[in-house]
C-alpha positions as CSV (number, residue, x, y, z in Angstrom):
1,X,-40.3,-27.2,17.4
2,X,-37.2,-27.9,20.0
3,X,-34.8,-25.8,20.2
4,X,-32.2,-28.4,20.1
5,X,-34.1,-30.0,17.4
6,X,-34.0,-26.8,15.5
7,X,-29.7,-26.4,16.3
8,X,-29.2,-30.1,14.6
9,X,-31.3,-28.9,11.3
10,X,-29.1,-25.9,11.1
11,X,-26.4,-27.3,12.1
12,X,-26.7,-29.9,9.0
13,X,-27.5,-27.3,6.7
14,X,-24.1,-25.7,7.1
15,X,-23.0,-29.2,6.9
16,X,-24.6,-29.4,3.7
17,X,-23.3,-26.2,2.1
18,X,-20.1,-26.8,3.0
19,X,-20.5,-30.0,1.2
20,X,-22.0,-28.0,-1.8
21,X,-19.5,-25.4,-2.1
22,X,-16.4,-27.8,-2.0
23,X,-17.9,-30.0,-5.2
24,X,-19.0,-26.9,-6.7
25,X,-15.1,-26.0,-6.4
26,X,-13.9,-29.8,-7.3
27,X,-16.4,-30.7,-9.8
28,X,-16.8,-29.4,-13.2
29,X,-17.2,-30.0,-16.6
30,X,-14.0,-30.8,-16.9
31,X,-12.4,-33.6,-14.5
32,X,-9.3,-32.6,-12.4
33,X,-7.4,-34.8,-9.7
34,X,-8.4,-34.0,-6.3
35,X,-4.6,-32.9,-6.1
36,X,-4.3,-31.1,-8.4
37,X,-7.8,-28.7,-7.4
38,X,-6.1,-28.6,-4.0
39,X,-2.7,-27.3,-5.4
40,X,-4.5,-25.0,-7.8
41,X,-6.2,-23.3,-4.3
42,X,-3.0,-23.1,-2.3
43,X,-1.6,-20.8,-5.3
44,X,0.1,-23.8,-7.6
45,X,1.3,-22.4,-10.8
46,X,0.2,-25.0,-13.2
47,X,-2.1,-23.3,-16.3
48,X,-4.7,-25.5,-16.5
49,X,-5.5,-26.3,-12.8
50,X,-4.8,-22.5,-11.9
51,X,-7.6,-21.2,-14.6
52,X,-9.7,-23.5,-14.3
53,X,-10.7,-23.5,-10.3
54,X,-9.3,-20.0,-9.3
55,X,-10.9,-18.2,-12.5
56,X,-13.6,-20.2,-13.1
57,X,-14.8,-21.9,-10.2
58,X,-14.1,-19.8,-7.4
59,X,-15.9,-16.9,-8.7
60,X,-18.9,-18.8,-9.8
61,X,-18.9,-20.4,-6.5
62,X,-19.2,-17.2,-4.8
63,X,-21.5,-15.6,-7.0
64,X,-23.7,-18.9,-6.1
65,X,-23.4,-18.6,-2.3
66,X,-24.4,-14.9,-2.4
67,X,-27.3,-15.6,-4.7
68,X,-28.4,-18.8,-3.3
69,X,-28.4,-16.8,0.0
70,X,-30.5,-13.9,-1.3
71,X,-33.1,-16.1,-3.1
72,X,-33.7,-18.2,0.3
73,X,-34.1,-14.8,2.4
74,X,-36.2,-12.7,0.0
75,X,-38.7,-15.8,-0.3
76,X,-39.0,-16.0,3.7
77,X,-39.6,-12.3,3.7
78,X,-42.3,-12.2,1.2
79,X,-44.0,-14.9,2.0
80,X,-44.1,-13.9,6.3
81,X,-45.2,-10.1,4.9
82,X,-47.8,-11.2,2.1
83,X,-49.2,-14.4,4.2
84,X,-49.1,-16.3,0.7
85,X,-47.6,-19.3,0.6
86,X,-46.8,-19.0,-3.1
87,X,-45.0,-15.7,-2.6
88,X,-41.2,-15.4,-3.9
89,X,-39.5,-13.2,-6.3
90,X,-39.9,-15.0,-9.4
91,X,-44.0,-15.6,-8.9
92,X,-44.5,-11.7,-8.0
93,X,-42.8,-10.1,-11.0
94,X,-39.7,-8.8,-9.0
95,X,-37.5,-11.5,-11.0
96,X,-38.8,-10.3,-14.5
97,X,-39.1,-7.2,-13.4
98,X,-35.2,-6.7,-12.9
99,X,-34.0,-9.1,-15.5
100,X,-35.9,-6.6,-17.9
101,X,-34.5,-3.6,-16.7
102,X,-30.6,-5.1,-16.7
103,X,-31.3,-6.5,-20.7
104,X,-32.4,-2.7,-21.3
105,X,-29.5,-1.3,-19.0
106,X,-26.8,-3.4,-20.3
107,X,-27.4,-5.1,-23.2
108,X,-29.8,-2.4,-25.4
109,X,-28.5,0.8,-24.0
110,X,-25.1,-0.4,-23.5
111,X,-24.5,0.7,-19.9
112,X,-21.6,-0.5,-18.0
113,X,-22.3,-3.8,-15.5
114,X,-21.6,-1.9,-12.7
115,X,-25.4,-0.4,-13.3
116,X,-27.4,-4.1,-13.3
117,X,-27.6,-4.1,-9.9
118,X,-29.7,-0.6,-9.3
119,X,-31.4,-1.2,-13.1
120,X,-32.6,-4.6,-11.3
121,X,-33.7,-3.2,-8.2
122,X,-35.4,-0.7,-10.2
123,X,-37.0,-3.0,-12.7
124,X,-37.9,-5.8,-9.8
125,X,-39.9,-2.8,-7.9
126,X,-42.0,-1.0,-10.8
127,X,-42.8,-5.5,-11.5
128,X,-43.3,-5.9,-7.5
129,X,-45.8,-3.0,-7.9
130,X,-47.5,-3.3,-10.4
131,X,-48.4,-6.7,-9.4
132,X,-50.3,-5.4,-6.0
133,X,-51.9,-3.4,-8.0
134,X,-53.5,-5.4,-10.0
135,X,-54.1,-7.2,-7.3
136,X,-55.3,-4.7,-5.0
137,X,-58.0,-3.3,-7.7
138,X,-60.5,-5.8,-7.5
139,X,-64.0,-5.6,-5.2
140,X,-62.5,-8.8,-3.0
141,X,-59.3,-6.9,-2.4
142,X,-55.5,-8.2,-2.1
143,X,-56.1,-12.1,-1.8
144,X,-53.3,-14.9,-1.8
145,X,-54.7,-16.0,-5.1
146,X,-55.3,-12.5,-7.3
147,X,-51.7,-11.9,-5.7
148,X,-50.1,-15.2,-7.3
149,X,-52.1,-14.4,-10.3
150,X,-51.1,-11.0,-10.9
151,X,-47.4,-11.6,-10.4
152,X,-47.5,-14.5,-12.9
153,X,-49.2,-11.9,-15.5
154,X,-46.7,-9.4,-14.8
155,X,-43.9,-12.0,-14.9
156,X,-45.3,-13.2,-18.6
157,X,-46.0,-9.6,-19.7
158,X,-42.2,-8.7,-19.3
159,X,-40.8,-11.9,-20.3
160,X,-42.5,-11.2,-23.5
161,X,-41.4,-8.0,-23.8
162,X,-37.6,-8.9,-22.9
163,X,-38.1,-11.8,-25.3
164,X,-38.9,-9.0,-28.1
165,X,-36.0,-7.0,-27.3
166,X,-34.0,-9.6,-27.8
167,X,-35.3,-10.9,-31.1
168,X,-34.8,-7.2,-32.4
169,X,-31.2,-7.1,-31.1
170,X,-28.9,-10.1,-32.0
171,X,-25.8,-9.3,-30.5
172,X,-27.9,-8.6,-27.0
173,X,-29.1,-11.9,-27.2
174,X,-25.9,-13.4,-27.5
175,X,-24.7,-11.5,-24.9
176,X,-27.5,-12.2,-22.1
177,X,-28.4,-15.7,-23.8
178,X,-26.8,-18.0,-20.4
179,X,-27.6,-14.6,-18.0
180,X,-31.0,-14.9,-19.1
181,X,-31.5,-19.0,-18.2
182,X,-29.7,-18.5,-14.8
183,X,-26.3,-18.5,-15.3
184,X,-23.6,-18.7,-12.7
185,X,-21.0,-19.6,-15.5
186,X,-18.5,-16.8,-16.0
187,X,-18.7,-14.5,-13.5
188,X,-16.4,-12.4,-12.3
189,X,-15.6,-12.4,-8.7
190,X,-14.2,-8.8,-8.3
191,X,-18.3,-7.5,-9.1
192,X,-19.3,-9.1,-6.4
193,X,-17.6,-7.3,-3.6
194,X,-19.5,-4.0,-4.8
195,X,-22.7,-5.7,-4.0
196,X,-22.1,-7.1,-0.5
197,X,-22.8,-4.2,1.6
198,X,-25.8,-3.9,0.3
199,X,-26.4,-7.3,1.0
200,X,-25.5,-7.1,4.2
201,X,-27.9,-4.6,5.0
202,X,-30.6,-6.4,3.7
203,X,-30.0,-9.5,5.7
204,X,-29.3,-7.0,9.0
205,X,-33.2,-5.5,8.5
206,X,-34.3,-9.0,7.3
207,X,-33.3,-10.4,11.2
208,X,-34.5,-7.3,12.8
209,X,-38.0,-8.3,11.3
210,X,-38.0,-11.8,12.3
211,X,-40.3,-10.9,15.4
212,X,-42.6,-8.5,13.4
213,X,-43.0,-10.9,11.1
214,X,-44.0,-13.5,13.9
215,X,-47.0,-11.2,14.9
216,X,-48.0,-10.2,11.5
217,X,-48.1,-14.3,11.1
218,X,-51.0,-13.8,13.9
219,X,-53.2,-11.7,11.9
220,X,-53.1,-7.8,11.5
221,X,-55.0,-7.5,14.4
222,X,-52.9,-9.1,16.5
223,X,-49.7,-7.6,15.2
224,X,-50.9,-4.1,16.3
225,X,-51.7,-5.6,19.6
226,X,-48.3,-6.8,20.2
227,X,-47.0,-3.0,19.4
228,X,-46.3,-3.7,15.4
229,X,-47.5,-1.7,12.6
230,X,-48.6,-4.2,9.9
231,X,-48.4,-1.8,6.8
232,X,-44.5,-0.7,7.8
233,X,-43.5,-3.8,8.7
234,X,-44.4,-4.7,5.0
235,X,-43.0,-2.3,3.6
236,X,-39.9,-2.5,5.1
237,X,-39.9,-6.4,4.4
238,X,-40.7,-5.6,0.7
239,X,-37.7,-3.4,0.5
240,X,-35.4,-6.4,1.9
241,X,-36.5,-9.0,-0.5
242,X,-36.3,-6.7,-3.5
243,X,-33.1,-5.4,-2.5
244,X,-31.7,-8.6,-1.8
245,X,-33.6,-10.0,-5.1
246,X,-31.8,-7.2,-7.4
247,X,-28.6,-8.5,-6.4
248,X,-29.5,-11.9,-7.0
249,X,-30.8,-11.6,-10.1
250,X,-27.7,-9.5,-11.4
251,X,-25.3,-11.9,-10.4
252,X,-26.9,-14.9,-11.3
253,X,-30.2,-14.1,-13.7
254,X,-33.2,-15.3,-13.0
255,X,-33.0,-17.9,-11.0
256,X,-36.2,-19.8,-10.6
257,X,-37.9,-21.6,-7.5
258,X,-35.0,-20.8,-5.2
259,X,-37.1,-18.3,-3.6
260,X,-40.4,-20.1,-3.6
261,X,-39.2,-23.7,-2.7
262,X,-36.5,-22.9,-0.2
263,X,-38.7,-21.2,2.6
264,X,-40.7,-24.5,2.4
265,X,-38.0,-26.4,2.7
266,X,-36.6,-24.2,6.0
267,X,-40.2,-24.4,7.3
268,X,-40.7,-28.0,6.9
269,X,-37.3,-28.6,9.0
270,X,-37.2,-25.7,11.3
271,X,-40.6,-24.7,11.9
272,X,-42.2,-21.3,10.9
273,X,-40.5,-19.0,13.5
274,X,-39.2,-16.2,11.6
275,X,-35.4,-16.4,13.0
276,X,-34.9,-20.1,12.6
277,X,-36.3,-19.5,9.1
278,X,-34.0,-17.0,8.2
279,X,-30.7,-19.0,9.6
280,X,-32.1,-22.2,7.5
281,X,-32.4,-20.1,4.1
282,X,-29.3,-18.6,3.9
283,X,-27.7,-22.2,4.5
284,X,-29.9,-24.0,1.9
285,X,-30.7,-21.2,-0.6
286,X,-26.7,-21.1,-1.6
287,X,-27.1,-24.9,-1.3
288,X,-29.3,-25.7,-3.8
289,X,-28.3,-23.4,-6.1
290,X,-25.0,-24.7,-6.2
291,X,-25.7,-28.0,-6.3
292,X,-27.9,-27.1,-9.1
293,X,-24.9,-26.1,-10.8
294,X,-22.6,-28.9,-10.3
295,X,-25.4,-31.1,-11.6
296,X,-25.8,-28.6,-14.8
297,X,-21.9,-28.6,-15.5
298,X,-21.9,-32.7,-15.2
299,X,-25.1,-34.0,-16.7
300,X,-24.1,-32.7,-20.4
301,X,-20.5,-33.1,-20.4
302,X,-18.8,-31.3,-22.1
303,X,-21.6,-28.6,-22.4
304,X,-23.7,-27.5,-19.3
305,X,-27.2,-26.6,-18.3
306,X,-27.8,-23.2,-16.8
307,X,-28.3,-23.5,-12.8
308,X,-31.7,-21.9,-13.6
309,X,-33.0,-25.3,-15.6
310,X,-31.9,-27.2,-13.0
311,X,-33.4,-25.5,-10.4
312,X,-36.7,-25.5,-12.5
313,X,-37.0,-29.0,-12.7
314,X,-36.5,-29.8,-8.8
315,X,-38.5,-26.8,-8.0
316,X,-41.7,-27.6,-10.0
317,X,-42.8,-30.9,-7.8
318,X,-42.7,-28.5,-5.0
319,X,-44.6,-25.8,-6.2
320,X,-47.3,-28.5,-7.3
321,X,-47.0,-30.0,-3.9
322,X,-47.0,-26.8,-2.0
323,X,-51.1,-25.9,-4.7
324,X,-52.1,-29.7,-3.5
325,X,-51.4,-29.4,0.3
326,X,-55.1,-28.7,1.8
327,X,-53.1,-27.3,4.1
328,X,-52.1,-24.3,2.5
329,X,-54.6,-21.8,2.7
330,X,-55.7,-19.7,-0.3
């Protein structure tokens, strides 16, 4: 793909999230003046206005942007370093993995918050691995296929167990009910700044792989003939996305198909060069997500539906679409 051609797409992705993240600031459940939003963000004193968009809809904003980012990236990096199109955090049992570990870190052992983020980076590696194992111990080896399927046992296997912990503990269920359906409702804007360093660094060693990942794209083979080394360049990219999903994930819960359907989306407009990839799904990761919220806070006034159901229902078509394409190679 053009270069130029590639600079318009991007271009219209920050477009696009800028449009995202002023209706996610505008728009809510509850129906303020355009005015009266705008007075509320230059510091206006009025109650309503004032707690409404600068405690409530500024941080969940945020928390989306950061989340929405992390989603988009840590599906680009699993799927260049797997080679399987149906790679993402939530089909590889890195999502279950770490929304496990946070229910048993905050909500059953009654750890402070500030711990979710290391319990899910934790919990999303032990689910990460245990799914290439599985995958790994059969006579074919570590295929696209036995890799989707082990991560979608994994996934179930602590689903069901989180599930269990929560029947067993009702006032952890109340607690992690909305967390658990992807959630960006209520959060607090001050735990995100502990989290963006580490952010940060992921998304500095995520472009620092964009051109290993290119070559590993090219086969092992040809990877180690362009000066790579396949297995680190794995492992490195592994430690990105599950760094990068564990932040997600405690921000936001478990957030499903941002991961899987937003590297499609990037490669479908950009191309599969890893850079152009990487600057496309940190513009519509955050994107989607939070239009996925403003729909959720609208569509069952005045309840809402979690970000997480929304972003089920638009990402399903494209996971069927994605299992159809003859395309894809499995």
């Amino acid at each position: 793909m053009s270069r130029p051609r590639q600079l318009a797409v991007i271009a219209t992705s920050a477009l696009a999230l800028a449009a995202a993240l002023a209706a996610s600031v505008a728009i809510g459940s509850v129906t303020l003046p355009l005015g009266d939003v705008l007075d509320a963000l230059k510091g206006a004193n009025d109650a309503e206005s004032h707690l409404i968009v600068r405690e409530l809809r500024v941080p969940r904003t945020v928390a989306g942007l950061v989340a929405g980012a992390c989603l988009g990236v840590s599906g680009v990096l699993l799927q260049g370093a797997t080679r399987n199109p149906l790679a993402s955090p939530a089909m590889l049992g890195i999502t279950a993995g770490a929304g496990f570990a946070v229910v048993v870190t905050v909500a059953l052992l009654g750890l402070p918050s500030g711990h979710a983020v290391w319990a899910a980076f934790g919990g999303g590696a032990a689910g990460f691995g245990i799914a290439l194992l599985l995958a790994g111990s059969g006579r074919d080896g570590l295929s696209p296929v036995r890799l989707a399927l082990s991560g979608a046992i994994v996934s179930t296997m602590l689903a069901a167990w989180t599930t269990a912990i929560l029947t067993l503990n009702e006032y952890a269920a109340e607690e992690v009910r909305d967390w658990l359906a992807g959630s960006l409702a209520g959060r607090d804007i001050t735990a995100v700044a502990p989290l963006l360093p580490l952010v940060a660094a992921a998304l500095i060693l995520a472009w620092a792989l964009a051109r290993p990942l290119d070559a590993l794209a090219l086969g092992d083979e040809a990877a180690v003939g362009l000066g790579q080394r396949p297995g680190r360049v794995r492992l490195a990219a592994a430690v990105a996305a599950l760094a990068l999903a564990a932040v997600a994930v405690a921000m936001a819960g478990p957030i499903a198909f941002v991961g899987l359907a937003v590297p499609h989306i990037a490669r479908f407009l950009v191309g599969g060069g890893h850079r152009a990839l990487l600057v496309a799904s940190v513009l519509l990761g955050p994107a989607l997500l939070l239009v996925a919220d403003v729909i959720g806070r609208i569509v069952a006034r005045p309840s809402e539906v979690q970000a997480g159901v929304i972003t089920a229902l638009i990402g399903a078509p494209v996971l069927v679409r994605i299992v159809m394409n003859r395309k894809v190679a499995l």
